[in-house]
C-alpha positions, -999 to 999 in steps of 0.1 A, spaced: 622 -73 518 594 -93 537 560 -91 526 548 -73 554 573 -43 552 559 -37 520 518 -34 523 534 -8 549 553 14 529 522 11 500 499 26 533 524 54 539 526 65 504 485 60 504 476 83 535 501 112 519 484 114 490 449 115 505 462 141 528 478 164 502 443 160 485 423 176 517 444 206 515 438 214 477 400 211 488 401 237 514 375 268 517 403 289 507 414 270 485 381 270 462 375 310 465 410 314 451 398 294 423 368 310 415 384 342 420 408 330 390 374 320 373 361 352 373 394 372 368 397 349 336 358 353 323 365 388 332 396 396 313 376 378 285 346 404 281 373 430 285 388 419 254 356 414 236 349 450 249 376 468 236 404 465 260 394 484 290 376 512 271 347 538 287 316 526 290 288 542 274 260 549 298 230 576 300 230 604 324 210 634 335 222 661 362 206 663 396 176 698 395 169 715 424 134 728 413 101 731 430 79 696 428 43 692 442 38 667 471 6 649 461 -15 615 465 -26 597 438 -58 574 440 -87 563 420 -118 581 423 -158 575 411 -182 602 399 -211 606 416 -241 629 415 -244 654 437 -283 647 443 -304 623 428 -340 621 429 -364 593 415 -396 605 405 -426 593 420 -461 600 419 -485 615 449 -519 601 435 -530 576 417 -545 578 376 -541 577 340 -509 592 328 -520 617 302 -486 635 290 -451 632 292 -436 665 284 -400 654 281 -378 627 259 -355 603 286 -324 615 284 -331 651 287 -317 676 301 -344 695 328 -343 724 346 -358 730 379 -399 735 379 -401 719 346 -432 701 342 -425 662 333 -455 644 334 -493 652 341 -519 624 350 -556 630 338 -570 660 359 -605 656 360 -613 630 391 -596 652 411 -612 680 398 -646 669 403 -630 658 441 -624 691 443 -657 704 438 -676 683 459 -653 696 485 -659 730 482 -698 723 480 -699 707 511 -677 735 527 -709 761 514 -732 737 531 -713 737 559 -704 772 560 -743 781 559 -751 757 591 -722 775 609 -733 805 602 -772 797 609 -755 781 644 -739 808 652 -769 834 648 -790 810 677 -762 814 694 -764 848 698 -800 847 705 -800 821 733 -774 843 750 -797 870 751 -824 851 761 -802 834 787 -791 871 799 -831 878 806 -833 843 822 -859 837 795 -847 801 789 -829 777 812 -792 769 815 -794 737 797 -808 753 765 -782 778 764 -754 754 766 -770 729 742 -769 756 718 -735 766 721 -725 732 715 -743 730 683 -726 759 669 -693 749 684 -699 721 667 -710 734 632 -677 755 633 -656 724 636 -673 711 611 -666 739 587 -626 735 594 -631 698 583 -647 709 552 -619 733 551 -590 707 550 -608 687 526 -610 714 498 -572 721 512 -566 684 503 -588 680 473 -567 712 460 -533 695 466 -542 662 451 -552 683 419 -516 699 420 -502 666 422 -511 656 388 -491 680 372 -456 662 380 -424 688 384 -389 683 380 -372 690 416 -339 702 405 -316 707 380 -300 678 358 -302 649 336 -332 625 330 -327 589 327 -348 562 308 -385 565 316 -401 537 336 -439 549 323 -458 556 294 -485 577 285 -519 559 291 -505 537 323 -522 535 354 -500 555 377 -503 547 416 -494 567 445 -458 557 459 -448 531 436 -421 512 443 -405 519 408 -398 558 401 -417 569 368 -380 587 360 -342 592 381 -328 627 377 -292 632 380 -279 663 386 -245 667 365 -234 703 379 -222 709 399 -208 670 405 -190 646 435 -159 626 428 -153 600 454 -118 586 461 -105 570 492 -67 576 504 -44 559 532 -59 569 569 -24 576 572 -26 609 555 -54 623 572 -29 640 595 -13 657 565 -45 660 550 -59 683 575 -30 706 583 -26 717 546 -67 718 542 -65 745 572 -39 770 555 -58 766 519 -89 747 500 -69 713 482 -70 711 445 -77 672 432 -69 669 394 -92 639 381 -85 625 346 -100 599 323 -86 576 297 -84 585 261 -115 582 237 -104 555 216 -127 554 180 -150 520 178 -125 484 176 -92 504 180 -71 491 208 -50 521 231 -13 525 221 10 520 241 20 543 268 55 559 256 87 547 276 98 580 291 120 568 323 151 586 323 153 600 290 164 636 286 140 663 293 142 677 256 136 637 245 110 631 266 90 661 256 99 650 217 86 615 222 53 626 240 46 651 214 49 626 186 28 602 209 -1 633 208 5 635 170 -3 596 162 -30 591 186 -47 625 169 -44 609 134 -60 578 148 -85 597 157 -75 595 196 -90 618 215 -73 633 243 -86 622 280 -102 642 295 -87 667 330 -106 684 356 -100 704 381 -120 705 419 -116 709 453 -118 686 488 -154 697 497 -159 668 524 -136 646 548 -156 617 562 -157 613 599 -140 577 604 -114 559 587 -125 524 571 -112 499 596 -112 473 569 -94 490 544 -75 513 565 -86 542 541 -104 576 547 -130 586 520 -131 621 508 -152 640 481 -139 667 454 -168 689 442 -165 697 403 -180 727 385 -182 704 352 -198 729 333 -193 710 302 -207 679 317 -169 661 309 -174 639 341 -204 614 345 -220 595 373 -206 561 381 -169 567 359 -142 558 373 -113 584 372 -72 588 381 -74 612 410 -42 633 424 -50 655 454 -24 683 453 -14 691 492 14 715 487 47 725 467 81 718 482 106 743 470 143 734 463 137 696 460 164 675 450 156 653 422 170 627 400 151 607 374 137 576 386 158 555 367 190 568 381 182 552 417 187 514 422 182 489 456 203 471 468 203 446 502 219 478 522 194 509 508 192 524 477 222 538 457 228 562 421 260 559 404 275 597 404 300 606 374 329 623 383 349 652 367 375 628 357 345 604 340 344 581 361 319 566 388 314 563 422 282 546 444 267 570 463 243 558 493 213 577 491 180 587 512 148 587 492 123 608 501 94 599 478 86 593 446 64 618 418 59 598 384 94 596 366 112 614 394 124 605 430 129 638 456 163 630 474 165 637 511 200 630 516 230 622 496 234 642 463 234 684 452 222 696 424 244 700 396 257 667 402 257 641 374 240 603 382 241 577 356 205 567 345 211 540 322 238 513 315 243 511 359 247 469 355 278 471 333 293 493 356 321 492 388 331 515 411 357 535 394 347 524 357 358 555 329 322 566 314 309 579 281 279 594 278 252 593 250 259 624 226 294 633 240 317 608 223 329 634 199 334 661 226 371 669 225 365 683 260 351 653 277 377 630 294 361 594 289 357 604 248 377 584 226 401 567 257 409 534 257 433 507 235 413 511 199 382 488 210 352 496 212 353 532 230 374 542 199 347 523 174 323 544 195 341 579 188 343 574 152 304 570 147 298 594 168 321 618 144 301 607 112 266 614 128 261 655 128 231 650 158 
């Protein structure tokens, strides 16, 4: 065969084979091989899983109870008046009549500055209004006579109305010396310093002995008043609407709560993991939380109860939030100016929610879905509509009724259609996913569950 017939048949043979290898590389091609990938890894858990067997997972049953509808936030004491004390004249501070830190009642006196300058003020006053008074009177007495005389046309016009300005004159003198004793009289109250309200002292900025001048620029004490008090939170402009309506059929409760007193160098526990546990186990857990913390010597936060008492007139254009203020009875002085607090204003209660625990409702790129059990034990993915969400629990607006059972834990081993067991219900003779499968694990499961009495 010539040479050249040859190198031809060796390109043939070549482009087949590169073309056969184009076709095993196709789209298609690769998914079915993954598919086979996954079908193979999948098979292999199976095995390692028992064959097939239920799936243990944790459920709860969808309530239809009443739930409030309410907005949590952070809130600030505040005071609801605060005076600083300042004196009206200026001397020696003689006595302070209080310790800082005191508790003071309205018309209490506080502090007294030395007396007797403006008692001797006072005297000269009232000396010069008897001096005074005497002229007025004398003045008042020509008066009289010059109009008589005047009436006789004894004495000329000009006399007469010389003398009526003279005692004009002494009687405007007398209601100068009048003031002054008025004044003198007031400055002498002044020294004797009393508390304007109600409330709390804080740390005293003078001593007895200082100098004490009029309208100093630092106050001789602050008084806070600690009852009733203010608590300041801010919520989303966006519930003013809301806000309002529900304000109009009924005052609004806020609930404000601070942390736990912890005892000097002991750090806070940690919060317990509640989630989707069962109602019984989450009520067991917190009350063994109680019990530890007490024996630390924990003690509990503390929880009051107000009202809204003031909406402000403008939402904050920077923050986008409206600023309201709860007023608190605080008889027991629990809340303090300047502590920060967790606030929840309470706007209603909506009756016949539908709620699942919050652990039983998962995302996903198309909305949010809960994995319902069905009689038969196994599971289907139900779309759902959350409405909102209060602590450990999500209100449904569309897509479950109550009675219903959702899966709350163990959701990423499962697939549409997967046999279930539930926590606790292995042994159930009655319960269709119990002891199923091909001796793996579900029947492993069943057997423990037998030996345990709980």
């Amino acid at each position: 065969m010539p040479r050249h017939f040859q190198l031809t048949a060796v390109l043939v043979v070549s482009c087949l084979l590169v073309g056969c290898g184009e076709k095993n590389d196709s789209p298609a091609a690769a998914a079915q091989a993954a598919g086979t990938g996954r079908g193979a890894s999948a098979g292999g858990r199976g095995g390692r899983g028992g064959g097939g067997g239920p799936i243990p997972v944790t459920t709860a049953l969808v309530q239809s109870k009443s739930i409030p509808v309410t907005i949590p936030s952070v809130g600030t004491a505040e005071a609801q008046q605060t005076v600083q004390i300042r004196a009206q004249v200026t001397g020696e501070l003689s006595a302070v009549h209080f310790v800082e830190g005191q508790e003071v009642t309205k018309g209490q006196e506080l502090f007294t500055i030395d007396p007797r300058p403006f008692q001797a003020a006072l005297s000269q006053t009232q000396a010069v209004l008897a001096r005074d008074t005497a002229t007025a009177t004398n003045a008042q007495a020509q008066r009289t006579r010059y109009e008589d005389l005047y009436k006789r046309q004894l004495i000329s016009r000009d006399q007469y109305d010389a003398q009526i300005a003279t005692s004009d004159a002494a009687q405007a003198t007398l209601e100068a010396d009048r003031a002054a004793v008025e004044t003198a009289r007031l400055n002498l109250q002044y020294t004797r310093i009393m508390a304007p309200i109600t409330g709390r002292t804080g740390s005293l900025g003078v001593h007895q002995g200082d100098l004490i001048r009029a309208n100093d620029t630092t106050p001789m004490v602050v008084i806070n008043q600690l009852s009733p008090i203010y608590v300041t939170f801010a919520v989303p402009g966006r519930y003013l609407t809301d806000i309002r309506r529900y304000q109009a059929q009924k005052p609004l409760t806020v609930h404000a709560q601070g942390q736990a007193a912890l005892p000097p160098g002991a750090q806070p526990p940690p919060p317990p993991v509640l989630g989707s546990m069962p109602p019984q186990q989450q009520q067991q857990q917190s009350t063994q939380a109680k019990s530890a913390e007490a024996a630390a010597g924990i003690l509990p936060g503390l929880s009051e109860s107000g009202r809204v008492s003031f909406i402000d007139n403008a939402v904050d254009a920077t923050t986008g939030t409206i600023k309201l203020k709860a007023s608190f009875d605080n008889k027991e002085h629990a809340l303090w100016p300047g502590q920060f607090l967790q606030v929840t204003l309470d706007l209603t209660t909506e009756d016949g929610a539908i709620v699942v625990p919050a652990g039983a409702v998962q995302p996903s790129q198309s909305g949010t879905y809960v994995y319902v059990v069905t009689p038969d034990r196994t599971v289907e993915v139900r779309s759902v509509v959350v409405l909102r969400q209060q602590g450990e629990q999500i209100v449904i607006a569309q897509g479950l009724q109550a009675g219903e059972e959702v899966v709350t834990e163990g959701q990423l081993r499962l697939t549409p259609g997967a046999k279930v067991t539930t926590a606790g219900r292995g042994n159930n003779p009655e319960d269709p996913g119990a002891g199923t499968g091909n001796g793996g694990g579900g029947a492993r499961r069943g057997r423990r569950g037998q030996g345990n009495p709980s």
